[in-house]
Residue, then its C-alpha position, 0 to 999 in steps of 0.5 A: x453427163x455436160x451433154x444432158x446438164x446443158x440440154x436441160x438447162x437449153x430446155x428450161x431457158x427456152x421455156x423461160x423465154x418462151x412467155x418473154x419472147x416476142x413481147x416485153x413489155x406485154x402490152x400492146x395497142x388493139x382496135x377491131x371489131x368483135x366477131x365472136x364472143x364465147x363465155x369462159x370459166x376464169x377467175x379473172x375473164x368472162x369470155x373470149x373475144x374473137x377480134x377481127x383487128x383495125x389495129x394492133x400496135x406496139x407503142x413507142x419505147x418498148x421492146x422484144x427479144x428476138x429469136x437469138x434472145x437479142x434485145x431490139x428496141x423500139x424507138x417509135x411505135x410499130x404496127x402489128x400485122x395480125x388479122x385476128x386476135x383472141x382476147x380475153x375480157x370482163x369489161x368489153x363481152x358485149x362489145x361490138x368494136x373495141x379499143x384497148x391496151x391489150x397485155x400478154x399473159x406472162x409468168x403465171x400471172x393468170x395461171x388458168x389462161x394459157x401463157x402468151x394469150x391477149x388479155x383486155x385491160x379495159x382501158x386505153x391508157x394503164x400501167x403494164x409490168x414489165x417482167x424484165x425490168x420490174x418496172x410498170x410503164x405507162x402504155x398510152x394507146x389514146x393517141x395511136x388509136x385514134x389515128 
C-alpha cells in the first residue's frame, strides 16, 4: 500500500512540475522572423506563429528547476538555443519579424492551449508572474534584443 500511496504522489508532484520545469519565471526574450501563421480558435490567440529564432533569451535574474527539481539561478542573461519556436499571438498574426517577451503557458492559465506553449505578450517590456514566488517581475527584453 506505501508502495502505490508514493507512486501516486511520484506521479502528481511530476505532473506538477512538469509546467514549472524548465522555466520559471515563464518568460523569456524572442526575436525571428515569421515562417508560418495558422488561424486558431482560442479564447485568447488568433493564431499560431512558426518563428524561425534570431534569438531567444533568458533574462538576467531568473531561473529554472532543474531535472533533480534543484533551483539554478541565473545571474546573467542566457541564450537559448532553439531553431524554431511555435507562438501563439493576437497582436503580431501578420507580422513578419518579431520581437517580444514570450511567456510560457503555465498553471491552466489559458486552459485551451496546451501547458508549456509559447505565448506572445505583444510587448517588449511587461510584468510576468512568477508561480513560485506569486511575485510579477518585470521582464525587459529591449536591451537584450537589440543587441
Amino acid at each position: 500500500m506505501t508502495k502505490i500511496l508514493f507512486s501516486i504522489f511520484f506521479l502528481i508532484s511530476k505532473s506538477f512540475a512538469m509546467c514549472e520545469y524548465p522555466h520559471n519565471p515563464p518568460g523569456v526574450c524572442l526575436e525571428g522572423s515569421v515562417v508560418k501563421m495558422d488561424s486558431v480558435n482560442t479564447k485568447n490567440y488568433k493564431c499560431l506563429l512558426t518563428v524561425k529564432v534570431k534569438k531567444l533569451i533568458r533574462p538576467k535574474d531568473t531561473y529554472i528547476f532543474n531535472s533533480n527539481l534543484d533551483r539554478v539561478e541565473f545571474k546573467k542573461a542566457e541564450s537559448i538555443s532553439l531553431k524554431e519556436v511555435k507562438l501563439y499571438s493576437t497582436k503580431s498574426c501578420e507580422a513578419k519579424n518579431i520581437k517580444t517577451v514570450a511567456e510560457y503557458n503555465c498553471n491552466d492559465r489559458n486552459s485551451d492551449i496546451p501547458d508549456m506553449s509559447l505565448l506572445d505578450s505583444g510587448l517588449i517590456k511587461t510584468k510576468v508572474r512568477d508561480p513560485w514566488t506569486e511575485k510579477n517581475p518585470q521582464i525587459d527584453c529591449q536591451s537584450l534584443l537589440s543587441k
